[in-house]
N, C-alpha and C positions, 0 to 999 in steps of 0.2 A: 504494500500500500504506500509505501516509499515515505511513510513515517515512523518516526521512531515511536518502539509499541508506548512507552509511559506517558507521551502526548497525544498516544491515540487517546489511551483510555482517558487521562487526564480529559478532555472532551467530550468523552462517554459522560464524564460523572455530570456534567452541565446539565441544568432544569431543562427539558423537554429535548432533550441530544436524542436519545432513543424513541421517541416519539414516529411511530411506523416501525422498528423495529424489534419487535417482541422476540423474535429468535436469536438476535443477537445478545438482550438481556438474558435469555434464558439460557444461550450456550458460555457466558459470562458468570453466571451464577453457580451451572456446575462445576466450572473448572474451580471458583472462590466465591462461596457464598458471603463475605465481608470486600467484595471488588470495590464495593461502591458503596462506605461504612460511612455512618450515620456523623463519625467524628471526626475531624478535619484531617488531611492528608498531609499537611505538617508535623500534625500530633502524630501520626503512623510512622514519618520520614525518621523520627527524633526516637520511638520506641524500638524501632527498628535496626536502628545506628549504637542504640546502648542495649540494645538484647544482643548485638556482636559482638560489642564492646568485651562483653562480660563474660562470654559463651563456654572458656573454658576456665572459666574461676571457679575454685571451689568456697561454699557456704556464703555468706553476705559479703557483698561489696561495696566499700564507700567512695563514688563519682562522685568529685567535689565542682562545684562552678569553676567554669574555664578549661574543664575538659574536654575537650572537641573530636569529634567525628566528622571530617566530611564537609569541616567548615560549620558544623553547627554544635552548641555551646551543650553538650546532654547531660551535663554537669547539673544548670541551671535549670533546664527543662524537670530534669529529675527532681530537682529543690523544691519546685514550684509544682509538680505534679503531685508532692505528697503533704501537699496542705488539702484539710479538710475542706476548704469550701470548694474549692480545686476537683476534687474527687464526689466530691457531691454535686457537682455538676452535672459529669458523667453517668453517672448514679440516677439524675431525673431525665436523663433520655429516653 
């Protein structure tokens, strides 16, 4: 399709992108039922950078602010992700 597939989808996830397309959702859903998650695709880029991070550490690890993945700070991400009102955000989706 001569794009690159994370710009395809990134347009996928757009309000009414799929719009006539129901097989394409649906062949998108089987492959990952979370393709197109409810949470923002930042939030995913930055769990995903520190669940690598981390992958082969054993028991708790502590990511301090200014730990970087990939150009993004997952230190602070993680700081700010386990405050309570933070997670209870998540929580009333």
């Amino acid at each position: 399709m001569d794009r690159p597939i994370g710009q395809w989808l990134s347009n996928l996830r757009r309000p009414g992108a799929l719009d006539g397309h129901s097989a394409w959702e649906e062949a998108l859903r089987e492959i990952d039922p979370d393709w197109n998650p409810a949470w923002p695709a930042d939030w995913q880029r930055h769990y995903a950078a520190l669940r690598e991070l981390v992958r082969d550490e054993a028991g708790q690890v502590d990511v301090l602010p200014g730990v970087t993945v990939h150009g993004m700070d997952v230190g602070r991400w993680l700081q700010k992700n386990r405050q309570h009102t933070v997670r209870q955000g998540f929580m009333d989706r």
